[in-house]
C-alpha positions in Angstrom: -136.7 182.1 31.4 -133.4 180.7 31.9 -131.7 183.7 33.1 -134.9 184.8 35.0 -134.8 181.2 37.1 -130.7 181.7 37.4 -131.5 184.4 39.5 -133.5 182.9 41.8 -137.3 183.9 40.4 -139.7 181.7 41.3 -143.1 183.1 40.2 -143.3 185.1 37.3 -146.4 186.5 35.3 -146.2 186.9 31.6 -147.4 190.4 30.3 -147.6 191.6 26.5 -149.6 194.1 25.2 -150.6 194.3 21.1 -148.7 191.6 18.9 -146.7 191.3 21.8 -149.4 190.0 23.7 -149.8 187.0 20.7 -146.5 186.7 21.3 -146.7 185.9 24.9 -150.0 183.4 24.3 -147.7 181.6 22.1 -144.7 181.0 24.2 -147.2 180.7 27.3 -149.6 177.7 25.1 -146.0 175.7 24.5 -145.2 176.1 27.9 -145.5 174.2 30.8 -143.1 175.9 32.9 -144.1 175.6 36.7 -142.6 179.3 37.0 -145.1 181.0 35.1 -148.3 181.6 37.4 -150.2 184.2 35.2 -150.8 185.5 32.1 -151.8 189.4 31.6 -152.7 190.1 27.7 -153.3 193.7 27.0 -155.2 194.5 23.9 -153.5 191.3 22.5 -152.9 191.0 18.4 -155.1 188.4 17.8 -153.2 187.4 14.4 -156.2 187.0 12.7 -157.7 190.6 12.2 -158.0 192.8 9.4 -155.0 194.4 9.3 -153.3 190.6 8.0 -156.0 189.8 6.0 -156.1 190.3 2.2 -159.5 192.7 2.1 -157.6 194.6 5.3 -154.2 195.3 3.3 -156.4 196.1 0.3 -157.7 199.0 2.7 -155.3 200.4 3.9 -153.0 200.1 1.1 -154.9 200.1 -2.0 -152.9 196.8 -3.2 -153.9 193.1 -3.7 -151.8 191.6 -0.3 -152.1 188.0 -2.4 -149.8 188.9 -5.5 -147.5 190.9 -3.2 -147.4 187.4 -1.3 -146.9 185.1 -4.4 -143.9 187.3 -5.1 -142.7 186.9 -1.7 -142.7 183.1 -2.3 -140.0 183.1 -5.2 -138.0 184.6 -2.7 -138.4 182.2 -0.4 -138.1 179.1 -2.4 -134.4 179.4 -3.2 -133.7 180.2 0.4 -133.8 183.4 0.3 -135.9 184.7 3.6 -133.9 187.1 4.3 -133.6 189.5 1.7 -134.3 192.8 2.5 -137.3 194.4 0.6 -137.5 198.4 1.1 -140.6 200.1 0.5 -142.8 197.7 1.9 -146.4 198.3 3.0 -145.7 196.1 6.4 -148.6 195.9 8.9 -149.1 199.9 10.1 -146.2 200.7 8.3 -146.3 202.0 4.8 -143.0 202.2 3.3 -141.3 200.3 5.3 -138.4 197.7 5.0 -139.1 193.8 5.8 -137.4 190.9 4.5 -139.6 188.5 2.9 -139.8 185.8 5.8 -141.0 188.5 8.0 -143.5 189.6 5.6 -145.1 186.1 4.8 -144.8 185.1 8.6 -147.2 188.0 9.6 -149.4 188.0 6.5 -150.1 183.8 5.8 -151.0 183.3 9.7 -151.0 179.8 10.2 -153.8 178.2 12.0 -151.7 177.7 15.6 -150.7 181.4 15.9 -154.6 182.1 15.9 -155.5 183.7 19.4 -158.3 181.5 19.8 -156.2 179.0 19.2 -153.5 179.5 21.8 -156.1 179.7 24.4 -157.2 176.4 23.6 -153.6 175.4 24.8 -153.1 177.4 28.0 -154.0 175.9 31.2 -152.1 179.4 33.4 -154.8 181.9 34.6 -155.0 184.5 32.0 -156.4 188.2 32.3 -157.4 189.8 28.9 -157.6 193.5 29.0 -159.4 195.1 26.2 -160.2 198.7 24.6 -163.6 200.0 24.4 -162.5 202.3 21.3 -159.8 199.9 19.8 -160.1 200.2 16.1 -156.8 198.1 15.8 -158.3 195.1 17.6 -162.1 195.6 17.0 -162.8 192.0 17.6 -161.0 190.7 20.2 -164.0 190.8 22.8 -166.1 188.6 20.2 -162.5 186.1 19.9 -162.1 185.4 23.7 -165.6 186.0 25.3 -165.8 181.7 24.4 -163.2 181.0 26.5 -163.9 183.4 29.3 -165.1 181.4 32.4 -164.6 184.2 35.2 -162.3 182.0 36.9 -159.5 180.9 35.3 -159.7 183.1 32.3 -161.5 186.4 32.6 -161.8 189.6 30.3 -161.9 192.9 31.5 -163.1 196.3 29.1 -161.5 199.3 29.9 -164.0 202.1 29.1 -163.3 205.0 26.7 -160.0 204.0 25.5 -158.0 203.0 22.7 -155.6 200.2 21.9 -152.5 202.6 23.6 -154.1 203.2 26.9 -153.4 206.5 26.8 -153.2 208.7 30.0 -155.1 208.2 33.1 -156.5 205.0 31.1 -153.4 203.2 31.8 -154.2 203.5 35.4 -156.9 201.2 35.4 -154.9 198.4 33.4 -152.3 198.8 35.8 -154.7 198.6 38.7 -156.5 195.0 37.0 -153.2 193.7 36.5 -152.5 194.3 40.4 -155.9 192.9 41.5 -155.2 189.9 38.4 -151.8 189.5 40.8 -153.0 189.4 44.1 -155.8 186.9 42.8 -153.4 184.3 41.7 -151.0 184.9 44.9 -148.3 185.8 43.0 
């Protein structure tokens, strides 16, 4: 933001699509910042789906997530976040390599980072963009349809697609984002 505004911007719409997307509801729930008009969340990782919960790592990786987590702990009791720990079963990535902060940061989600949460928070306009077909984000229509007023929050469903927007489906984000833009005079 600072280097944005020392370069003269002086409206500026936050976009993030997938965890990047909680990401941006975070930073835009703990800020106030006059610059930011608008909030675009594409398929946004609502923090609390099945992929980070215990029954969803069971699932897809066949392995209790809270022992893995209790082990994770020890590390980070003495201070010791950052150790790396190679094969790793890390979100959509089997095998992968994490350091134990990381890991206990996505998998114990505390209640703020909650998408429901952050919305609670955010007084921008906000335009969530959601798949029809998303099996990574199944439930983010049922998470944000409370807060969805038509006016300063609204939802949109994109037909026939799936949490990439892949091919001419990624027109018609693009093309609500624009409208989203031209609605809140940015």
């Amino acid at each position: 933001m600072k280097w944005l505004k020392e370069r003269g911007t002086k409206k500026l719409i936050l976009f993030g699509h997938s965890y990047g997307g909680n990401e941006i509801a975070r930073y835009a729930a703990n800020s106030n910042d006059e610059i930011i008009k608008g909030i675009v969340l594409l398929e946004p990782g609502t923090a609390d789906h099945r992929m980070c919960s215990p029954a969803g790592y069971k699932i897809r990786y066949g392995k209790e997530l809270n022992g893995i987590l209790e082990q994770t702990d020890l590390l980070l009791a003495p201070g010791k976040g950052d150790v790396l720990k190679g094969n790793t079963n890390f979100i959509f990535c089997p095998q992968a390599t994490a350091n134990a902060a990381s890991f206990v940061s996505n998998y114990r989600v505390s209640p703020e980072r909650l998408l429901p949460n952050l919305m609670k928070g955010t007084k921008k306009p906000i335009l969530f963009i959601a798949a029809s077909e998303d099996n990574r984000m199944p439930d983010l229509n049922r998470l944000v349809k409370t807060f969805v007023d038509g006016d300063r929050t609204r939802l949109v469903v994109i037909v026939g697609t799936g949490h990439f927007f892949l091919d001419l489906h990624s027109d018609d984000d693009i093309e609500e984002t624009i409208q989203f833009f031209h609605e809140i005079e940015c």
